[in-house]
KOLLUMLUM-203995 format. One record per residue (C-alpha): residue number from 1; residue in three letters; chain; x, z, y. Coordinates in steps of 0.25 Angstrom, whole numbers, padded with zeros to 4 digits, m for minus. Last residue first. Layout:
% KOLLUMLUM-203995
(NUM; Ala; A; (X; Z; Y));
...
This chain:
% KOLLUMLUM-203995
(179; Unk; A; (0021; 0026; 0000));
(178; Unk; A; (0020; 0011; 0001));
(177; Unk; A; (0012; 0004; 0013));
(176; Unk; A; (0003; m0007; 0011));
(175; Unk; A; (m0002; m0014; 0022));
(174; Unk; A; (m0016; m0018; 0018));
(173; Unk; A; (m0023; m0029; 0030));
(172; Unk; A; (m0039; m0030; 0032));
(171; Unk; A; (m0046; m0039; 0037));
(170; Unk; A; (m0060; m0041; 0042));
(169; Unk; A; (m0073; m0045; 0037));
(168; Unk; A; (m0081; m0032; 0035));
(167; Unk; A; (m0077; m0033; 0019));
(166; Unk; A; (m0062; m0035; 0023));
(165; Unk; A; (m0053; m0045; 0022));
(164; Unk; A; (m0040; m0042; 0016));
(163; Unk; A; (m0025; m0043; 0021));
(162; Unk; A; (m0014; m0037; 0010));
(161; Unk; A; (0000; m0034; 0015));
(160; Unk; A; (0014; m0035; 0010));
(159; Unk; A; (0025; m0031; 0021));
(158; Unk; A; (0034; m0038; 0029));
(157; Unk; A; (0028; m0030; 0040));
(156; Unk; A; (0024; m0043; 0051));
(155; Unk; A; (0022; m0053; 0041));
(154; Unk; A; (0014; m0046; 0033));
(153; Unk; A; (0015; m0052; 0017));
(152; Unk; A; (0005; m0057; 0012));
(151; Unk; A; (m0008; m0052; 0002));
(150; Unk; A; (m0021; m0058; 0006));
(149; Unk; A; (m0034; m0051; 0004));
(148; Unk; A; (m0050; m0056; 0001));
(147; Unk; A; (m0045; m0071; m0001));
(146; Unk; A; (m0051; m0084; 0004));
(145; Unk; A; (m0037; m0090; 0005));
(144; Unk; A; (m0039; m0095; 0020));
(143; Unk; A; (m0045; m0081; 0022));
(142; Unk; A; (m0032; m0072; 0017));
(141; Unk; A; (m0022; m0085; 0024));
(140; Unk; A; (m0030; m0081; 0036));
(139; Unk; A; (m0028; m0065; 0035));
(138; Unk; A; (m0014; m0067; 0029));
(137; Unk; A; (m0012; m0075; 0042));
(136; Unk; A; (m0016; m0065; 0050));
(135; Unk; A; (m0009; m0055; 0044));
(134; Unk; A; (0005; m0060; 0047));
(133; Unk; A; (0011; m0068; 0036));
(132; Unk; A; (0023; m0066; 0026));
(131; Unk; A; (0020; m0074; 0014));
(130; Unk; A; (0018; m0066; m0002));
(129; Unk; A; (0019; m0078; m0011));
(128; Unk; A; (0008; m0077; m0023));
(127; Unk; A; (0008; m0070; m0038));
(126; Unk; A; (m0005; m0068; m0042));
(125; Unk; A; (m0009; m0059; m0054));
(124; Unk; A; (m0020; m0061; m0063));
(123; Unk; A; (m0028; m0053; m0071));
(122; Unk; A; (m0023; m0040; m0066));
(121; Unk; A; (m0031; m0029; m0076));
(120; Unk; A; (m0043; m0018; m0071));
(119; Unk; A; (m0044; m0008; m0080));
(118; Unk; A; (m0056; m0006; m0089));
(117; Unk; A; (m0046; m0008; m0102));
(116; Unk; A; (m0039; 0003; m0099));
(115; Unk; A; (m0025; 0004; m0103));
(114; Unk; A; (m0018; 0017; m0095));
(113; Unk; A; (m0011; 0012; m0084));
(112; Unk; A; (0005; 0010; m0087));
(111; Unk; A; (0017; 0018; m0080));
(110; Unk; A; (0015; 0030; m0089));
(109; Unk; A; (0010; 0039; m0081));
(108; Unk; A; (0003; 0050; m0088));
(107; Unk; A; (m0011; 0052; m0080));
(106; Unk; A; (m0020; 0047; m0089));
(105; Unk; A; (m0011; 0047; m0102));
(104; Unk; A; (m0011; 0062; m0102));
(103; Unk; A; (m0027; 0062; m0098));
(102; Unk; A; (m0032; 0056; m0109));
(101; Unk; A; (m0031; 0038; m0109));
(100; Unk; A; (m0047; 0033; m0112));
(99; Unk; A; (m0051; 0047; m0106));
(98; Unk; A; (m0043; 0047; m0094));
(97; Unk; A; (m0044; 0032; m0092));
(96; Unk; A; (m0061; 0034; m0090));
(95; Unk; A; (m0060; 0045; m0082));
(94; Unk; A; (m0050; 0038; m0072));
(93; Unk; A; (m0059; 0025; m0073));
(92; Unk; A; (m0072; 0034; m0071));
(91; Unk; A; (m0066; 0041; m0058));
(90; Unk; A; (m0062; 0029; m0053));
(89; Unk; A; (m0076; 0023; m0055));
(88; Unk; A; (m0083; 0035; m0050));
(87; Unk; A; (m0074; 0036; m0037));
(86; Unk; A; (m0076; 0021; m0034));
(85; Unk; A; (m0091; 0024; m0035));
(84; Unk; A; (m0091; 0037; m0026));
(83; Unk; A; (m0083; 0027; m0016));
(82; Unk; A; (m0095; 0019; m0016));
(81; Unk; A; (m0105; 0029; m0016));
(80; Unk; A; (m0098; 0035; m0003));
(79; Unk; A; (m0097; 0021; 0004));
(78; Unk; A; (m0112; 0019; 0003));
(77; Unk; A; (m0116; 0033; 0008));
(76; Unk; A; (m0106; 0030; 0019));
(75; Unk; A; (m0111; 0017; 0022));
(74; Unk; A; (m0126; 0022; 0023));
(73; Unk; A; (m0123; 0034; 0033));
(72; Unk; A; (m0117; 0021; 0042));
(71; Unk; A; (m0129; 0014; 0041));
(70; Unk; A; (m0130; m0002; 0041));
(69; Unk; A; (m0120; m0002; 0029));
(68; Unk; A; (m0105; m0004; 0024));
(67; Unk; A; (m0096; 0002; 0014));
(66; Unk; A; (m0081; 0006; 0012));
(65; Unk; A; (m0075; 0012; 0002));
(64; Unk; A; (m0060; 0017; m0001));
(63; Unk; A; (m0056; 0026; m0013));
(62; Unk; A; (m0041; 0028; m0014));
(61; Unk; A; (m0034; 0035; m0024));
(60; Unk; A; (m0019; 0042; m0023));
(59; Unk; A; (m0027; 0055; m0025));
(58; Unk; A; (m0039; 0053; m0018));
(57; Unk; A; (m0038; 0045; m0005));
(56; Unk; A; (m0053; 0041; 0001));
(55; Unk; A; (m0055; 0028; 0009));
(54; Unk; A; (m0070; 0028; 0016));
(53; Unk; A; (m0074; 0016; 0024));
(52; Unk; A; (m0089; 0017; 0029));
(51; Unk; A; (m0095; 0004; 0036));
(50; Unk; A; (m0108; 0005; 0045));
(49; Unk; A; (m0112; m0011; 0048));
(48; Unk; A; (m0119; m0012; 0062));
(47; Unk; A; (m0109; m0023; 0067));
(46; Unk; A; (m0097; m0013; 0064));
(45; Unk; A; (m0097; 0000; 0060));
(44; Unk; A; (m0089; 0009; 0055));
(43; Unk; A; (m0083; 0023; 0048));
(42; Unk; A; (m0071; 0027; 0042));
(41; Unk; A; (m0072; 0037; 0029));
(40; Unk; A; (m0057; 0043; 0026));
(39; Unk; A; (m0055; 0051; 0014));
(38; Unk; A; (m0042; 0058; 0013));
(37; Unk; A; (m0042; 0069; 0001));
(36; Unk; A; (m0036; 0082; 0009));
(35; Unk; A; (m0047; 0091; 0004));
(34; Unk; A; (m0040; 0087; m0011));
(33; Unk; A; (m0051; 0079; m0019));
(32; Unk; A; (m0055; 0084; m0032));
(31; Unk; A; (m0063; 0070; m0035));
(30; Unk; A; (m0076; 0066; m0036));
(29; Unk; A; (m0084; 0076; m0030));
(28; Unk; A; (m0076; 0073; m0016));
(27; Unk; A; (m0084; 0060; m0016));
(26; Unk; A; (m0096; 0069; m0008));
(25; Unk; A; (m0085; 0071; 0004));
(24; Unk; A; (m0089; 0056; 0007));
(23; Unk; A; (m0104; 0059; 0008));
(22; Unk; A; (m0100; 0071; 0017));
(21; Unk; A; (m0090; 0066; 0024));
(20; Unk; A; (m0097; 0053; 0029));
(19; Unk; A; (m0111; 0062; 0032));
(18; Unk; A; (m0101; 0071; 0041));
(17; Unk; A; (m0095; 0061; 0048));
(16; Unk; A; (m0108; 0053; 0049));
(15; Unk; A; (m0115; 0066; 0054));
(14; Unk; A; (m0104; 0069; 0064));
(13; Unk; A; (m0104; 0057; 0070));
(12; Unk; A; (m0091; 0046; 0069));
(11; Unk; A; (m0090; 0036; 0083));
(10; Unk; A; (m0087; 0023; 0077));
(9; Unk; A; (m0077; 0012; 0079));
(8; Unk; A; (m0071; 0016; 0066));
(7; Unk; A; (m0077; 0030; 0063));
(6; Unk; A; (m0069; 0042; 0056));
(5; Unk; A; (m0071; 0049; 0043));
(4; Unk; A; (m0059; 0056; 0037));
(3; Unk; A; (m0063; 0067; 0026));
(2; Unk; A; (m0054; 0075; 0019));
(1; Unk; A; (m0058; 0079; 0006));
């Protein structure tokens, strides 16, 4: 596992590198990761509030945790039980298909998702008339709905983009690119 851990804003110890590596290096037990498994760990504070962002790349899935605390030893340890949890819960969903489906069924592809009834389901769909805008006003028009995101279409790249507020208060804009 290749770990990345770098500081925003913030100067990075030896100790911290070395306590982040080693508690995130401890998720390596869940799955047989290649040594060039990207996990990136950014570190930061702001206003006396440590946070730890950790995204991690294993085989097309992608686990992302951030927490906060006073201490910055403290997020870490926070961060790494919550990605252990997001671990657990998809390595149960996976055992749980391949008993309920056998393992030729598993990972035939046959265009359709195996029926499970435990699955998440689209309860309603939302049909709505994509604007071009600048993301400023997809940031207002975001805030006078209410809403945690806002789909619109940028202005400025002609492309589909999503803005979302952010936990800490801020925004954040999704860009996708297609490989």
């Amino acid at each position: 596992m290749n770990i990345q851990v770098r500081g925003d804003h913030l100067e990075i110890t030896d100790a911290l590198r070395d306590y982040a590596e080693k508690k995130i290096g401890r998720l390596d037990k869940y799955f047989d990761m290649p040594p060039e498994t990207a996990v990136n760990v950014t570190l930061s504070v702001e206003k006396d509030i440590h946070t730890v962002e950790v995204t991690m790349i294993i085989g097309g899935l992608i686990l992302r945790a951030e927490e906060n605390s006073p201490d910055m030893y403290a997020s870490i340890d926070l961060v790494t039980e919550k990605l252990e949890k997001q671990i657990e819960k998809y390595k149960t969903k996976l055992n749980r298909r391949f008993r309920q489906e056998g393992i030729r069924t598993l990972f035939q592809d046959t265009g359709t998702a195996p029926a499970d009834t435990k699955e998440p389901e689209v309860v309603r769909v939302k049909r709505f008339a994509v604007k071009p805008m600048p993301v400023e006003e997809a940031i207002m028009q975001m805030d006078l709905l209410g809403h945690d995101f806002f789909v619109f279409s940028n202005a400025e790249t002609d492309e589909v983009n999503v803005v979302y507020k952010r936990k800490d208060g801020q925004y954040g804009l999704i860009e996708p690119t297609f490989a």
